[in-house]
C-alpha positions as CSV (number, residue, x, y, z in Angstrom):
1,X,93.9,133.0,108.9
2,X,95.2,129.5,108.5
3,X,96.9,128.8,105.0
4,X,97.0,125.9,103.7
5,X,100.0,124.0,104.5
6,X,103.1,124.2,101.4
7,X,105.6,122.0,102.9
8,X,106.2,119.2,100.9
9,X,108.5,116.0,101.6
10,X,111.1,113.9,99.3
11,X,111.9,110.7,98.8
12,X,115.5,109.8,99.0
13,X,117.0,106.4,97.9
14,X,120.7,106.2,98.3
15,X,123.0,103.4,97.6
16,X,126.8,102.7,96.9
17,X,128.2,100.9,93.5
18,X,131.2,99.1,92.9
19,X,131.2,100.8,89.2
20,X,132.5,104.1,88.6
21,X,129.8,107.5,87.6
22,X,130.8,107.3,84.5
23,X,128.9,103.8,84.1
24,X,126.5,104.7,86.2
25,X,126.1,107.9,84.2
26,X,125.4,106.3,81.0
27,X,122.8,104.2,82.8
28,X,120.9,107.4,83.6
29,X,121.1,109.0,80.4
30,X,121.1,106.7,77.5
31,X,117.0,105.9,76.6
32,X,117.5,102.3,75.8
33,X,119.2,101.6,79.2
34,X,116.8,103.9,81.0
35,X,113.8,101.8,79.6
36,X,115.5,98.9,80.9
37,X,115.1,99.8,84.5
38,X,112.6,102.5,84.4
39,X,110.5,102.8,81.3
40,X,110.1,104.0,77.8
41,X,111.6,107.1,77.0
42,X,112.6,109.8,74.8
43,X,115.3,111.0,77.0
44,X,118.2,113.8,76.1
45,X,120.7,114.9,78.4
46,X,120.1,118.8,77.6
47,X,118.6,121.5,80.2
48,X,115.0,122.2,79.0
49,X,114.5,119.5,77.1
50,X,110.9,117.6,77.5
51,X,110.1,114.2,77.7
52,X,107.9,111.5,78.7
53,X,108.3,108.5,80.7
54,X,106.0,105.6,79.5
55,X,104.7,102.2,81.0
56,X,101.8,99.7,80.2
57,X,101.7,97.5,83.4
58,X,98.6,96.1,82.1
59,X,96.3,96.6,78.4
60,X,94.2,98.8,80.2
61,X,96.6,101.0,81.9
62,X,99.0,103.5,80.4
63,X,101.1,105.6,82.7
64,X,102.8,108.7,81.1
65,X,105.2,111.1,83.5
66,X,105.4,113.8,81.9
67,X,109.5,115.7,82.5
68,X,111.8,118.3,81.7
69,X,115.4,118.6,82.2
70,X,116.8,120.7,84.6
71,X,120.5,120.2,85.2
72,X,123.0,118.3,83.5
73,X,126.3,117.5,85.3
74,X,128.3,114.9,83.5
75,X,128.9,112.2,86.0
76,X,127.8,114.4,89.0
77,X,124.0,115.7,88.8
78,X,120.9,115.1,86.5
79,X,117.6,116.7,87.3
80,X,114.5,116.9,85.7
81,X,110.8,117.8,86.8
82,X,108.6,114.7,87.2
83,X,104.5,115.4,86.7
84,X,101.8,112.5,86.5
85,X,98.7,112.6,88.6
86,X,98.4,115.8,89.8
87,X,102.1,115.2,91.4
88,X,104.7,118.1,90.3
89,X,107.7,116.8,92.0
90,X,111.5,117.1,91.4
91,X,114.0,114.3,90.6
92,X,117.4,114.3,91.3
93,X,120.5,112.0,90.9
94,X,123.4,112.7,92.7
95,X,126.7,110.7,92.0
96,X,129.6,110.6,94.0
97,X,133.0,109.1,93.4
98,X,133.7,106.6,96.6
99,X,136.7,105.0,97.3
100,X,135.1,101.4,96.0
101,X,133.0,102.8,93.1
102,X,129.6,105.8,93.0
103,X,127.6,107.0,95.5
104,X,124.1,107.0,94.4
105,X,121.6,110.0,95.6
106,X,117.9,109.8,94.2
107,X,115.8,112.5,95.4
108,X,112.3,112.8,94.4
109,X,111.0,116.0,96.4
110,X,107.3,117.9,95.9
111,X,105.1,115.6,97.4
112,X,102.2,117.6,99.2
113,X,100.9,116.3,102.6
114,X,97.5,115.3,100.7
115,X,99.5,113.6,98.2
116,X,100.4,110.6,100.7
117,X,99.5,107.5,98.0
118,X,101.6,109.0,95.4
119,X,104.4,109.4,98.4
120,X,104.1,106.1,99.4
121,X,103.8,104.6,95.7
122,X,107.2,106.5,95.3
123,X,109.0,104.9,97.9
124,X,108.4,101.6,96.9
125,X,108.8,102.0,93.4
126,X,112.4,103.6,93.7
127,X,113.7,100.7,95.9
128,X,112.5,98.5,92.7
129,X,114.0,100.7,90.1
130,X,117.0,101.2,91.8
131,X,117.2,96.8,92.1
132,X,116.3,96.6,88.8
133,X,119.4,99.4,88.0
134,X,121.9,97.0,89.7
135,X,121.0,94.5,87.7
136,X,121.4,96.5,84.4
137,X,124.6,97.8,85.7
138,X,126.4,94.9,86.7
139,X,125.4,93.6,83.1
140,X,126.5,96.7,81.2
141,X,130.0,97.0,80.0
């Protein structure tokens, strides 16, 4: 009998800041900042909790990601479930103290081998939210 195929691939952006995780923290956790360089939110740093993630690229388009928190580090690891589209997928931030400042691990894992638009989508839209994150950081106190 063939079954049908459950491996599943990530996305994994990674990137070293000059700032330290506690910054770099803040800018993963605190709604206004998120919806700076990701989009509206009604974010809360506590395991369970549910929220959306909201954009309007254009009048007639409204794209909700529909989350949940899974794990709350301080300054180490922030997880939460990421659904739109008929994608359930997994994001996680991984910080790590450097020498210079944080290294920066985004994981987005669940993507299913039919789910290759949504995979690709992903891969270019992290590189822009994690450009659009430098910015905010590097303007952030």
């Amino acid at each position: 009998m063939n079954e049908p195929s459950t491996e599943t691939r990530s996305v994994v952006v990674e990137r070293e800041f000059p700032f330290p995780p506690e910054k770099i923290w803040r800018a993963l956790t605190q709604p206004h900042l998120i919806e700076e360089w990701l989009m509206k939110n009604d974010f809360e740093p506590i395991v369970g909790h549910c929220f959306n993630l909201r954009r309007t690229p254009k009048p007639d388009v409204n794209i909700v990601v529909d989350c949940q928190v899974q794990i709350v580090e301080p300054n180490k690891t922030l997880s939460y479930t990421w659904a739109a589209y008929g994608l359930k997928s997994v994001v996680t931030w991984t910080l790590t103290p450097t020498r210079t400042g944080t290294h920066l691990r985004m994981e987005q894992s669940g993507f299913r081998p039919d789910q290759q638009q949504a995979y690709q989508g992903a891969k270019g839209g992290w590189q822009r939210f994690f450009a659009t994150l430098q910015r905010v950081l590097a303007r952030i106190d």
